[in-house]
C-alpha positions as CSV (number, residue, x, y, z in Angstrom):
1,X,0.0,0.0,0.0
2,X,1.4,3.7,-0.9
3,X,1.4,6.0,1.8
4,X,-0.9,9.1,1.5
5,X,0.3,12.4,0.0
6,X,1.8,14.4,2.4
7,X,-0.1,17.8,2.3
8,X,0.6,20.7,4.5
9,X,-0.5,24.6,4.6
10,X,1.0,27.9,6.1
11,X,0.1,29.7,8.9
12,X,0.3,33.3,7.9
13,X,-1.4,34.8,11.1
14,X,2.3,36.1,12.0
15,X,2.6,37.8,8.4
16,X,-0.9,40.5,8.6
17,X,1.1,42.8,6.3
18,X,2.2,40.2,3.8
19,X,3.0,41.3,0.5
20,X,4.1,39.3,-2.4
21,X,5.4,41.2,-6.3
22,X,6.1,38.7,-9.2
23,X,8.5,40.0,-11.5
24,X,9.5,39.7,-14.9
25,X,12.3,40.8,-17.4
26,X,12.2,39.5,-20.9
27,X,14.5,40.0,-24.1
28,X,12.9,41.6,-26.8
29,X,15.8,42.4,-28.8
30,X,19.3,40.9,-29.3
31,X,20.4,44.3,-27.3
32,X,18.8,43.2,-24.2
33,X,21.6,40.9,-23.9
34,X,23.5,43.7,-22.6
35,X,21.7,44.3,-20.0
36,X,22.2,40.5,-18.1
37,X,25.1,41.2,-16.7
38,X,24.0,44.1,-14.4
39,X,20.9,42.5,-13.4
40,X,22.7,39.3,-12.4
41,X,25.0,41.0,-10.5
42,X,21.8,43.0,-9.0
43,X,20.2,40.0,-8.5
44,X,23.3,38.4,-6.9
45,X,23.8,41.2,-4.2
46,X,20.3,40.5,-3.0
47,X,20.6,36.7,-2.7
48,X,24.1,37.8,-0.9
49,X,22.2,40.6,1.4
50,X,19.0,40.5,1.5
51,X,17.0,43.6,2.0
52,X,15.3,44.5,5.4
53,X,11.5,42.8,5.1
54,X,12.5,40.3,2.2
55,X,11.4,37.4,3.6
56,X,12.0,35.0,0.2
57,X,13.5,35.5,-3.2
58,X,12.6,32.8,-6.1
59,X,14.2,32.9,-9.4
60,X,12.8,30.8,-12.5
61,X,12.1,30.9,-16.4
62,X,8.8,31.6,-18.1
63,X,10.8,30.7,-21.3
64,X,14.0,30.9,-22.8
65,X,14.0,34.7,-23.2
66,X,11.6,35.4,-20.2
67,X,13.4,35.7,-16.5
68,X,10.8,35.3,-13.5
69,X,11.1,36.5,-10.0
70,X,8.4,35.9,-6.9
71,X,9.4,38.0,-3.6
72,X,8.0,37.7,-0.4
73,X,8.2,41.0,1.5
74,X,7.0,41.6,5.6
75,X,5.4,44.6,4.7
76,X,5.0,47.0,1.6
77,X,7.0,49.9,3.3
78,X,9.8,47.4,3.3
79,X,9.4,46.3,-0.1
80,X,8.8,50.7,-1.1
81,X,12.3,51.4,0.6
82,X,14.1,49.1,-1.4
83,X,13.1,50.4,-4.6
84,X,13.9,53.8,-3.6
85,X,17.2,52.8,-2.5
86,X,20.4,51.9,-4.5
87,X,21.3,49.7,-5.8
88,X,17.2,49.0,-7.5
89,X,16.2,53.0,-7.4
90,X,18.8,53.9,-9.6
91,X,18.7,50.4,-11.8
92,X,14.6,51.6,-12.6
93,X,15.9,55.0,-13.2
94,X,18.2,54.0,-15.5
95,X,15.9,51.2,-16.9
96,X,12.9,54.0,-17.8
97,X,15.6,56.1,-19.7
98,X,16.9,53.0,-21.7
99,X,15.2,49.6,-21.4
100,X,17.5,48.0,-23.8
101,X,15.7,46.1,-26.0
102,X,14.1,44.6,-22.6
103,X,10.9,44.5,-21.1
104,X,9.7,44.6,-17.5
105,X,6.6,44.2,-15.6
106,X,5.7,43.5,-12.3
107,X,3.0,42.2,-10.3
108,X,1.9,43.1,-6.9
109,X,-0.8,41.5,-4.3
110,X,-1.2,42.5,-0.8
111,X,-2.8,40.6,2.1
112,X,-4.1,44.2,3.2
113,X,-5.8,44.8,0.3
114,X,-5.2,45.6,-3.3
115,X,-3.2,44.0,-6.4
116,X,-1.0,46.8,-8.4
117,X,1.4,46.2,-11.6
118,X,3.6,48.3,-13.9
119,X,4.3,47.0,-17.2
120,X,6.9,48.4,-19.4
121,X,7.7,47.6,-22.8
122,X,5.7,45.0,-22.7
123,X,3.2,45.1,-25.4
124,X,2.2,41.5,-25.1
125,X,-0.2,41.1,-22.4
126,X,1.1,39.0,-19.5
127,X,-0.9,38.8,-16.1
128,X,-3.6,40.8,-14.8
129,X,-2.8,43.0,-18.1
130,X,-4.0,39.8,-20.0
131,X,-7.9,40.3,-19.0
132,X,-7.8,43.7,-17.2
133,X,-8.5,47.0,-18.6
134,X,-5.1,48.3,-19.4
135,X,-4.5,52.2,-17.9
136,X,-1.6,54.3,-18.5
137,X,0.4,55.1,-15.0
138,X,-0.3,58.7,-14.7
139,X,-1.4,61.0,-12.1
140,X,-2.6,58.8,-8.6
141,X,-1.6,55.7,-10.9
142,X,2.1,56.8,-11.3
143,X,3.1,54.7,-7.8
144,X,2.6,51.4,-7.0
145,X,1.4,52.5,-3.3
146,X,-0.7,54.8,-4.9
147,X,-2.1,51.9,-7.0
148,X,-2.6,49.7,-4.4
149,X,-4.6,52.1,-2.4
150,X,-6.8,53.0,-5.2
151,X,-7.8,49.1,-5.9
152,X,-7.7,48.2,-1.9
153,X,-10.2,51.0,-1.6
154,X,-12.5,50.0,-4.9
155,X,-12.5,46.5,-2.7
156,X,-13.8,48.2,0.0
157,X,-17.1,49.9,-1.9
């Protein structure tokens, strides 16, 4: 006789201000191989030192031109200060001036309330973008705390 599947859960109950981005970086042009090098190196530093409030970092292909990331953060004000900070505030400067034949989107979902995403170059639809109403990130819509707010509070009505 096989033994039963062993099936566990989580108890998140410790985690109230949970917050979790997926993130995604795909070549669009031959160009964009340029651009590996500096975000492994970014990527590297993180898995080296993680930030304050990063509570997991996964890594993994959507295809062969199509990098994947799924964070785990304590809080969003954790996750908000490391993208203002160097060495990611200055990468998504730098990015918005010159993507480099690449494109970027992220993803994310709060256990407070609210999902947000940003999608540059990107004019394939991937995620919510694939059956939501695309808008353009202007305005209240330029931040991701900003957009999380705005859909928390649509939740709420």
């Amino acid at each position: 006789m096989q033994p039963a599947a062993l099936r566990e859960t989580v108890d998140l109950s410790g985690h109230p201000d949970l917050v979790v981005i997926l993130l995604g970086l795909r070549l669009r042009r031959v160009r964009a191989l340029r651009a590996l090098p500096d975000l492994g190196r970014g990527l590297s530093a993180i898995r080296r030192d993680p930030p304050d409030g990063l509570l997991f970092d996964q890594r993994f292909l959507f295809g062969w031109n199509h990098i994947g990331i799924r964070q785990h953060w304590r809080d969003f004000d954790s996750l908000e200060r490391f993208t203002r900070e160097a060495p990611h505030g200055v990468w998504w400067k730098s990015f918005l001036k010159d993507p480099q034949g690449c494109g970027f989107w992220h993803e994310t979902f709060s256990a407070r309330g609210g999902f947000e995403a940003i999608y540059v170059e990107m004019p394939d639809r991937q995620g919510l973008a694939a059956f939501a109403p695309v808008r353009r990130p202007v305005g209240p819509f330029l931040s991701s705390r900003e957009r999380l707010r705005d859909d928390a509070d649509r939740r709420v009505r």
